[in-house]
C-alpha positions in Angstrom: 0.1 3.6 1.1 -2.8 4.0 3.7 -5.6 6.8 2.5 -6.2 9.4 5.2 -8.2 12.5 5.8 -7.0 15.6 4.2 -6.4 18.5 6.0 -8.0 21.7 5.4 -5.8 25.1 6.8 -9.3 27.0 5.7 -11.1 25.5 7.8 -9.0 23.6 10.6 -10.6 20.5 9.8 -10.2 17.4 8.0 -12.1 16.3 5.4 -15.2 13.5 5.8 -13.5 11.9 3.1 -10.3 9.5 3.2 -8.5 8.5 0.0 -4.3 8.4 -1.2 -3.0 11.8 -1.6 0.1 11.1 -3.7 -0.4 10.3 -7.7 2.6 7.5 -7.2 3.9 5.6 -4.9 7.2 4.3 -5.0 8.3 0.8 -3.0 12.0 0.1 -2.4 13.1 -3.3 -1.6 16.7 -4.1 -0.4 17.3 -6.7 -2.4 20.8 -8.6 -1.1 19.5 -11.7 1.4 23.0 -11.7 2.6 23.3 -9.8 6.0 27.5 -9.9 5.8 27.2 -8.2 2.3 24.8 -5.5 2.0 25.3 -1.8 1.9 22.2 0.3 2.2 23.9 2.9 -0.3 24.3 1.0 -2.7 22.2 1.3 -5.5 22.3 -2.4 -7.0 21.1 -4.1 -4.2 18.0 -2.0 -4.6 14.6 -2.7 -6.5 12.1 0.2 -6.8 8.1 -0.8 -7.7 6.2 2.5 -9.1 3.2 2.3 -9.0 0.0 5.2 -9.2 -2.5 5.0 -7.0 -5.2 4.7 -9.0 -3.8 1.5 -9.6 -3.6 0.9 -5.7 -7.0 2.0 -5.6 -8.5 -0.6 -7.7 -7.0 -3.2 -6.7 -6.2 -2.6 -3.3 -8.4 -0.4 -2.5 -9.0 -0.3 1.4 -5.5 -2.0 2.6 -2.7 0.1 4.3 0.1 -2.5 3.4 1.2 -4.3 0.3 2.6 -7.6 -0.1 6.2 -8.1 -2.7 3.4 -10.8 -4.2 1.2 -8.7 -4.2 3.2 -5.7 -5.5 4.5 -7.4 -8.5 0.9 -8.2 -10.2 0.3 -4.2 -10.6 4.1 -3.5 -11.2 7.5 -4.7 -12.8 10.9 -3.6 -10.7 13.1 -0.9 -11.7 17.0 -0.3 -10.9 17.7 3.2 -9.4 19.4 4.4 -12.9 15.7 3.7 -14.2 13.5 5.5 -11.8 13.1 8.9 -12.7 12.5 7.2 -16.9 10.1 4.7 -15.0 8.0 7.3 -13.4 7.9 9.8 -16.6 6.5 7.2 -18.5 3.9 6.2 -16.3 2.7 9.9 -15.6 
């Protein structure tokens, strides 16, 4: 979620500039609280955030990390049979 300096293979530099790169981001959040029942592969106990950056941008526009709080006032979570509909429709 941090911006950084974009590297140019031209010229072996980076750019002066730092901003995000990717057009979304997506946040996952392992959902089950219950350390004797969760299974990282499976998909229910996930929640994904999607969110584009421009929306990061405005709102949080110099942090590197992101609070769930803080998350959930730019974007509503998504089960993993929802994600790829989630994203087309925010593109």
């Amino acid at each position: 979620m941090g911006q950084k300096k974009e590297y140019d293979y031209g010229t072996n530099k980076n750019s002066p500039t730092i901003k995000r790169h990717a057009d979304i981001n997506v946040f996952c959040l392992l959902k089950e609280k219950n350390l004797e029942l969760i299974e990282p592969l499976n998909m229910t106990q996930w929640e994904f955030y999607i969110v584009l950056t421009k929306d990061l941008d405005m709102h949080f526009p110099h942090q590197k990390t992101i609070s769930l709080n803080s998350l959930k006032k730019i974007a509503h979570p998504c089960i993993y049979e929802e994600l790829k509909q989630t994203v087309d429709g925010i593109l």
